[in-house]
C-alpha positions in Angstrom: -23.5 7.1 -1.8 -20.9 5.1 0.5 -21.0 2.0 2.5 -20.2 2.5 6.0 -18.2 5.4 5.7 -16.1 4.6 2.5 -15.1 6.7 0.6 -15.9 5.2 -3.2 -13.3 7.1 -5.0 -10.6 6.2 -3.0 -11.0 2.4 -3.6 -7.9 0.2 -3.4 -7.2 -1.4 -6.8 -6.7 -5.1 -5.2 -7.2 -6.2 -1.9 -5.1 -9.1 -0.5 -7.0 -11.1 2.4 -4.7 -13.6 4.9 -7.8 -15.9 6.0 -6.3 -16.4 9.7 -7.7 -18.4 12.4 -10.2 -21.3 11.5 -8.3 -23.7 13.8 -8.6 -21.4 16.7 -12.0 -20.9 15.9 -13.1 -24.3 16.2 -10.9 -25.5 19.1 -12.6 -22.2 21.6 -15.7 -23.8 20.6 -14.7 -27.5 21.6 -15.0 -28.7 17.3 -12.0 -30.4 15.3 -10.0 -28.0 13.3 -11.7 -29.0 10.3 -15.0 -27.6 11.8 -13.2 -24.0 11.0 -12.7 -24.6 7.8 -15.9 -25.2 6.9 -17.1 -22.1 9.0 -14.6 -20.1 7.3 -16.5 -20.5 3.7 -19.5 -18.5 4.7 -16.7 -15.8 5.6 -15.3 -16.2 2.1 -18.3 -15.7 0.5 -19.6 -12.7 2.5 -16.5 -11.3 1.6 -17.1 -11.9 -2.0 -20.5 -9.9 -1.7 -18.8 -6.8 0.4 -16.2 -6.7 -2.4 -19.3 -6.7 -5.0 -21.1 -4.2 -2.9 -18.1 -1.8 -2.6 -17.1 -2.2 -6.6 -13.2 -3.7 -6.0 -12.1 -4.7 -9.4 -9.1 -7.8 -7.3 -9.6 -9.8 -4.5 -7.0 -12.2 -3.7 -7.3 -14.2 -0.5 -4.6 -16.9 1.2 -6.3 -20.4 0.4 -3.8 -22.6 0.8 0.2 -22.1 1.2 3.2 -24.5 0.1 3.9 -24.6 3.5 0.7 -26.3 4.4 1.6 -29.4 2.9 3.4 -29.9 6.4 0.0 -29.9 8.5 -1.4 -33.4 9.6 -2.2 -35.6 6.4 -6.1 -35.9 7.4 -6.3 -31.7 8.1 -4.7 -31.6 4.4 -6.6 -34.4 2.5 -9.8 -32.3 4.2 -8.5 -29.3 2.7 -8.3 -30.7 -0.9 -11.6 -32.1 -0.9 -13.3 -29.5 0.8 -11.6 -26.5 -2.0 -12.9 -29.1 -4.8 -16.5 -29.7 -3.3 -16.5 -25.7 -2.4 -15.9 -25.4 -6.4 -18.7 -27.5 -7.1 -21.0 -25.7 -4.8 -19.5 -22.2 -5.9 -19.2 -21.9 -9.2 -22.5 -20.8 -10.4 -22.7 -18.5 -7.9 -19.5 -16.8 -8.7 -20.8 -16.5 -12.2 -23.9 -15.2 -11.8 -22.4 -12.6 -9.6 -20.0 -11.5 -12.8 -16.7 -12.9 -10.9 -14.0 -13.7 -12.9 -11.9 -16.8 -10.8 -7.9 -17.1 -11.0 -6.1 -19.6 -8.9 -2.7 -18.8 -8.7 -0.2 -21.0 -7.4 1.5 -24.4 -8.6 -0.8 -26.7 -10.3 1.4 -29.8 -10.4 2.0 -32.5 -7.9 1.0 -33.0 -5.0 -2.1 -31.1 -6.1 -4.9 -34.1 -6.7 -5.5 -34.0 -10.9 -9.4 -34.1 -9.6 -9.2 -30.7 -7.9 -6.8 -29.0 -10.8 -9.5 -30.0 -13.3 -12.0 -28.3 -11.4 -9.6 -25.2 -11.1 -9.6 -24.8 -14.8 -13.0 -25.5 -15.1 -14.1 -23.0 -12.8 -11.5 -20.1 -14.6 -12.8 -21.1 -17.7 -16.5 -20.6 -16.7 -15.9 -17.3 -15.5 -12.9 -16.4 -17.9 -15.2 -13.7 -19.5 -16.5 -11.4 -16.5 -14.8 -8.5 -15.2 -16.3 -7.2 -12.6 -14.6 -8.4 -9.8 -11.7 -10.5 -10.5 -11.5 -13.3 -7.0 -7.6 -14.9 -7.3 -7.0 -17.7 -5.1 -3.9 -18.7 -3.6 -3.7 -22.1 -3.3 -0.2 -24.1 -3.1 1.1 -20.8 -3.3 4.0 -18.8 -1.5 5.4 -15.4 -2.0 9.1 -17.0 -2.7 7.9 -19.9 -5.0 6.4 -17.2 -7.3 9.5 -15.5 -7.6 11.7 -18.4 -8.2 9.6 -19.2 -11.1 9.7 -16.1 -12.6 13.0 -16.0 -12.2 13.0 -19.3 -14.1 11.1 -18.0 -16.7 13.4 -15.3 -17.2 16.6 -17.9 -17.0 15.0 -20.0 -19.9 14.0 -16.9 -22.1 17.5 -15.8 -21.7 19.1 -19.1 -22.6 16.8 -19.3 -25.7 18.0 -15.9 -26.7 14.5 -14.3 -26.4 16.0 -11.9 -23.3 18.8 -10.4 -23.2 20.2 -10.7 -19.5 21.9 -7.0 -19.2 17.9 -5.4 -19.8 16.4 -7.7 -16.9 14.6 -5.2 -14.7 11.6 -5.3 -12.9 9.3 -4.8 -15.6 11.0 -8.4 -17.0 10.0 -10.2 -13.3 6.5 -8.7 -12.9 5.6 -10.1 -16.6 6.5 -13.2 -15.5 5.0 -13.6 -12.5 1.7 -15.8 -11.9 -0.9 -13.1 -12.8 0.9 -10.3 -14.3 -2.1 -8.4 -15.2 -3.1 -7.9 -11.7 -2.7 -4.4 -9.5 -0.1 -4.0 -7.1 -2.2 -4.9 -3.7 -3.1 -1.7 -1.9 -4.4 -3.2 1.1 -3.7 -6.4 2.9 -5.7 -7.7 5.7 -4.9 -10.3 8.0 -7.4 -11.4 10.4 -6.6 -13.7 13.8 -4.3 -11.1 15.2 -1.1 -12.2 13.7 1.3 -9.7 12.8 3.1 -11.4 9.7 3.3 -11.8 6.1 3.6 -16.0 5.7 4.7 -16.0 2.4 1.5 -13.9 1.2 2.1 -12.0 -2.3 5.8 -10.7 -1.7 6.4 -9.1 -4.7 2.6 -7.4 -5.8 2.4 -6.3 -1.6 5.9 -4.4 -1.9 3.5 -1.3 -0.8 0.9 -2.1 0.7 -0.8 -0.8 3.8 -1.4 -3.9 6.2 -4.4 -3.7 8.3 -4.0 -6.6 11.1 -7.1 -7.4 12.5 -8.0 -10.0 16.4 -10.8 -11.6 14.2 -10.5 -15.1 14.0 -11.5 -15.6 9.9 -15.0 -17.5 10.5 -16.2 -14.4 12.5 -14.9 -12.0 9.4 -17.5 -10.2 7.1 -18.6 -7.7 4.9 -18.6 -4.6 7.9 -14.7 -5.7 8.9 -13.8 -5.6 5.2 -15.5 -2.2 5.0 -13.8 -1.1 8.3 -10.8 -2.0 7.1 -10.9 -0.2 3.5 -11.7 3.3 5.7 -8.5 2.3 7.6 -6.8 2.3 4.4 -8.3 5.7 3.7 -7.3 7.0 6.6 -3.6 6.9 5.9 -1.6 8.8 3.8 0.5 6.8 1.4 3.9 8.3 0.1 5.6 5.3 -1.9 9.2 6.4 -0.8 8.6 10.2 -1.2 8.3 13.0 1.3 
């Protein structure tokens, strides 16, 4: 049986979601930005429940970039608090549900120690559940990723456990925040913005990018479904004829 057209053995093995448009939201309704934000978690979590209803095995959606550290200092203190109290309020949830939670990113400063403790809480909680694995960018960017693998790779070298002449890109992709996960097949970016920001470089090499006017509090379920039968609509060649 599908879901609004879908076909359910032509899934994408990991969907990447660029959660556009909060601030827009809230200023066409007259509220501060940080009234988006909060509207935006609903979208999240209906999301969530589409991905559940569908059976994706990796959803991995744009929480908060390195580059945000450059928005106001009260939009960005809201932001810390509100991904820590949205832990709190979350958790259970997501484990009932069977989600596994990864937050990939960098963990160390300026990241409060408050919120990282309740990152690893929340992974741990859910560490053993497999049926739909929910990673979270958060103080991530594309090009920080890859400079740390590439560190990785640099200090393996120097200890002798790599030799440098057989680096390839089997040697980056191990290396990389969540090596285990699928190339991303489909990446969605709501808000009508036509760009990448930084958003999973190296795992959406491939991907088929599916840009969408909805601002992210408006997002659901149905435009994640329309979006997956976009996906299916196209024919993907990876290079060949």
């Amino acid at each position: 049986m599908t879901v609004d057209g879908v076909d359910p053995g032509r899934l994408p093995a990991h969907v990447g979601v660029i959660m556009d448009g909060n601030g827009r939201w809230a200023g066409e309704r007259g509220l501060p930005r940080n009234a988006g934000h909060t509207a935006g978690e609903a979208a999240l979590f209906d999301t969530v429940e589409g991905a559940l209803e569908l059976g994706l095995r990796y959803l991995t959606v744009y929480a908060f970039s390195t580059e945000n550290w450059k928005r106001p200092p009260t939009e960005v203190a809201f932001l810390m608090n509100f991904n820590r109290d949205l832990l709190l309020r979350r958790a259970d949830d997501l484990d009932e549900r069977q989600v596994r939670v990864r937050f990939i990113g960098r963990r160390g400063r300026p990241v409060p120690r408050r919120l990282v403790e309740m990152i690893e809480r929340t992974e741990a909680q859910t560490a053993r559940h497999r049926r739909l694995t929910l990673q979270v960018a958060f103080n991530y960017g594309g090009r920080a990723e890859l400079v740390d693998a590439a560190r990785r790779i640099a200090v393996d070298a120097a200890a002798g456990r790599l030799d440098p002449r057989k680096v390839n890109t089997r040697s980056l992709q191990a290396r990389l925040y969540e090596p285990e996960a699928p190339d991303v097949d489909l990446l969605i970016r709501t808000s009508g913005e036509q760009r990448l920001s930084n958003f999973l470089l190296w795992e959406a090499a491939y991907a088929e990018i599916v840009f969408t006017d909805v601002l992210w509090p408006d997002f659901d379920r149905r435009e994640l479904f329309a979006a997956v039968v976009e996906f299916q609509r196209r024919a993907r060649r990876f290079g060949r004829v």
